[in-house]
Structure formats: C-alpha cells, structure tokens
C-alpha positions, 0 to 999 in steps of 0.5 A: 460488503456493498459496491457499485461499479461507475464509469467516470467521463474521461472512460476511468472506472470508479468503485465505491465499497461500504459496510452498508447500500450505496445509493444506485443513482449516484454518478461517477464525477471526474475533473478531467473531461478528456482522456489522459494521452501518456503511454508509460515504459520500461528499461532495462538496468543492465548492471542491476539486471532489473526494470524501471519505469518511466512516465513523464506526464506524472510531473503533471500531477496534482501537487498539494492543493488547498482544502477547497480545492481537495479532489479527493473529497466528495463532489458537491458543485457539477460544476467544479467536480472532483473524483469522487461523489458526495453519498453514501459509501465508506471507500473509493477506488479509481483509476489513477489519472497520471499512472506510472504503469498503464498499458499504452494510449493507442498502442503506442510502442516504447521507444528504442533505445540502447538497453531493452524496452517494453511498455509498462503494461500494469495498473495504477489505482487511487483508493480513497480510505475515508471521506473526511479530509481530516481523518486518518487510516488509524483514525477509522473504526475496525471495521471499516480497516477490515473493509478495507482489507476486504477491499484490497483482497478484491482488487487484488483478484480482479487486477490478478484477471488483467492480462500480464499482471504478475504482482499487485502492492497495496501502499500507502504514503503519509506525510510530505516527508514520504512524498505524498502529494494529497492529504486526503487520507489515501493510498494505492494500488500498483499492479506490475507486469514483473515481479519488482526487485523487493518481493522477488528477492523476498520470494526467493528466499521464501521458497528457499527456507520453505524447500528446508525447513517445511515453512516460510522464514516469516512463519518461523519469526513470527513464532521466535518474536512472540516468545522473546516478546520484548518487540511485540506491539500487538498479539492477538488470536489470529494477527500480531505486530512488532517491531523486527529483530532486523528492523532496517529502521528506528521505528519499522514495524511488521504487522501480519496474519499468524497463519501464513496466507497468500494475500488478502483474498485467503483471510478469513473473517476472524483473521481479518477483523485481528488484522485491523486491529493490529493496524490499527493499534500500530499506527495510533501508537505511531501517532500517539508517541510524537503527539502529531501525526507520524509520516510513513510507507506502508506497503503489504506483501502479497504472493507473485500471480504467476498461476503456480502455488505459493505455500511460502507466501505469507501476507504481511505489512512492513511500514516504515516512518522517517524519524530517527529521534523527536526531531530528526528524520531519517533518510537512506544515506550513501551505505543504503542507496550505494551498498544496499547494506542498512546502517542502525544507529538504534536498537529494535528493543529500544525503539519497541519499548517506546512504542510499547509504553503507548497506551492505545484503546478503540 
C-alpha cells in the first residue's frame, strides 16, 4: 500500500492511498480558503442515559451539486479546486469539512445547559473509494476493496492514537433515500469519544456470551448459518455473508471474517482478500436483483479502544437497504422509533433466496 500525506490550505489533512507510487509533487487542493469556526457538543439523554451531538453549521454543507460541480472529483482547474487532486492514487481520505465530531474551534466550551454537556471531542473523516464519479464500491476490483479495507485498518489505528477516541465506525451511506448528500462514490469515518449506544450494547452482550460459552454470539452464528445454509449468500475459505436469521430488515445482509478478530487492523492477508470478495459479491447481488443501483447503510463493527482486550469482538459489516418489495421502501415505523422492537413482514429465507438466485461473477 502506498501513501502520501498532504495538508490542505484550510490546515485539513489529506491522505492518498494506492496499490501502486503516487506522484510526491502532488498538492492537496481544498475548496475552502479559510478554516471552518464550528465547535461541535454533546448532551445528555437523561431518560435514554446516553449522549447526542450537536453541530449546527452541518446544515451548511454541500447538498447535491451537479456532476460539474462534483467536489469529490479530481482538481483539474486551480482555479476552482475540489478536495481532491487529479493523479495517481486509487483512495482518498480527508478531514470532513462540516464534521459532526470535532474537538472545539479555539477551546470554545460547550454550552451550559440544563442536562449535562461535554465537547464532541471526536473526528469526522470523508474517504473517497474511487475516482470515477460514476463507479461504485461494488463496482471496483477485489483488490482495490482489500485496499480499501487496508485503509480502514489504518485509520482506525491512527484515530485509535487520538486522545479520547473510544470507537472508530467506518460507514458508508448510498442513495438519496439513506441521506447521501454526494453521489460521488464515498463514505465515512467516525471516530467517538464514547462508545455509541449500538456497539455498547452489542459489547455488552458480546462479552456476556463469551464469559459463558468461550466465544463471541457471532462466532457461534456464523457457525449455525453456514450449516443450515439456506441464508448464506457467500462462504469462502476464510470470510462469509448471509442474510441473518434475525435480520431486523427484508434485505439485511452481514458479511465478516470467519475468525474472530477485532478490527480491520488484525486481519490477515488471506482474510482480507476473502473479505472483499464477500463485499463485493453482496453488493453486486443487491444491485443486480433491481437492475439499478440498491440504496443502503453500510457500517462495520470493530472492538471499543478502551486500552483492555477484547477476545469477544469480532469485526463484521451489517447493511441495511430501504426497500420492502420492487417498489416500495422501507422506512422505521412507530414500533421501531417508539419501542425499539423490530416489526418483519418478510421472512430472511425468502428475501436470501432472491438474493441467492442472483448469479454475480468478477
């Protein structure tokens, strides 16, 4: 993996990764001049005993520009600059401009308030998968998904040497419909300075199954999937993919490692390369089943940076598209948002046999 490390004019940082030398005499473009003054915070939930941020300037933020006016793409005017140069590199990742976590413009202090505060000391990055606007993740060769993996393991252990950073998420949102506001193919790094409420909870049980049985509940569902089968979208020497037993959406689909690791950093190269592939082959099976491209969430679970081991962790992507049926889409409905108890009008077998009938080569 090859990198070079830039510094954009607005004091962002920009790093460029590719399977092969990137030009040193390239420049970090950047379409902001000037520095962005926004000091991000956290308050308490008192009834959900957990934290939410705030970051009013987002509303700020680029909002679906044309294709000509795409800031993801390569710079070929100076004069009108994007984010990124034109050159010879497969991935960028920067600094996201209008962050939802960020530590506070000038030591400003969160406001005081009647529920506790604290500044939303994390890090927000933008990583750019591809240059071509009009590609996809599924769309890219193996081995530039395993470099992206590759790149996701690293910044996950260089946020992981921020002071306070507790859990680092790689995500990505496609479509309109799951609130994507470039359609340059992208997504994003978040790092916390909390453990959210969603892999805290997830931990907890983790490490309560492990405590009983000697191993994490995913090890053991993975195991039970690919002896029933019947939701199994991929199974290869060292990574798998299927849609869960308990899936909490008509087309959720987990894709992970067989062996339990902690993140993306742990895998080995064998694993990684099995890894994108089973990417790879669940989301050119989302796409292929509609014949255009499938909105989703995509986000991968990694262990909490707490400094302790965590031998229940086991990294894992869990994504998540909108639709129901052909033409309708799924959205949370007042049992989800108001009870948190998931409500499936649609069997996992069924919705992994429509999958499985998608024949996929690459």
């Amino acid at each position: 993996m090859h990198t070079l490390e830039l510094a954009k004019p607005d004091g962002r940082g920009l790093t460029l990764y590719s399977r092969r030398p990137i030009d040193p005499a390239l420049q970090a473009p950047s379409p902001f001049p000037e520095p962005l003054a926004g000091s991000p915070h956290l308050r308490w939930h008192p009834l959900r005993g957990e934290w939410v941020t705030y970051a009013a300037y987002r509303q700020g933020r680029t909002f679906l520009p044309p294709p000509e006016y795409n800031p993801l793409a390569g710079t070929t005017d100076p004069a009108n600059p994007t984010e990124v140069p034109a050159g010879s590199w497969d991935i960028a990742v920067f600094d996201n401009r209008f962050p939802s976590l960020a530590r506070p413009a000038g030591g400003d202090a969160p406001p005081q308030l009647i529920v506790p505060t604290r500044p939303a000391d994390g890090h927000c990055e933008v990583v750019v998968f591809t240059q071509d606007p009009r590609s996809s993740l599924g769309a890219l060769p193996p081995d530039h998904i395993d470099l992206l993996m590759r790149v996701w393991g690293e910044r996950t252990q260089r946020l992981a040497r921020r002071e306070g950073i507790r859990y680092v998420l790689p995500f990505e949102n496609r479509g309109v419909e799951m609130g994507v506001t470039l359609h340059h193919p992208h997504g994003q790094i978040y790092a916390y300075p909390v453990v959210p409420p969603v892999p805290a909870r997830m931990q907890q049980v983790a490490a309560e199954h492990h405590a009983q049985h000697g191993r994490g509940p995913l090890a053991a569902l993975i195991e039970g999937e690919r002896r029933d089968g019947r939701r199994m979208l991929y199974q290869g020497p060292h990574a798998v993919a299927f849609v869960p037993v308990c899936a909490r959406y008509p087309y959720e689909v987990w894709v992970a490692p067989v062996r339990p690791v902690e993140g993306f950093a742990q895998l080995q190269d064998a694993e990684r390369a099995d890894l994108a592939r089973a990417l790879k082959t669940v989301l050119l099976k989302y796409d292929g089943l509609w014949q255009r491209p499938l909105p989703y969430l995509m986000a991968w679970y990694q262990a909490a940076l707490d400094g302790q081991p965590h031998p229940e962790a086991h990294l894992h992507a869990q994504l998540y598209p909108p639709y129901r049926t052909r033409d309708r889409l799924k959205y949370l409905a007042g049992t989800e948002i108001a009870a948190g108890l998931f409500a499936m009008d649609a069997l996992p077998e069924d919705k992994a046999a429509e999958l499985r009938q998608v024949e996929v080569g690459f």
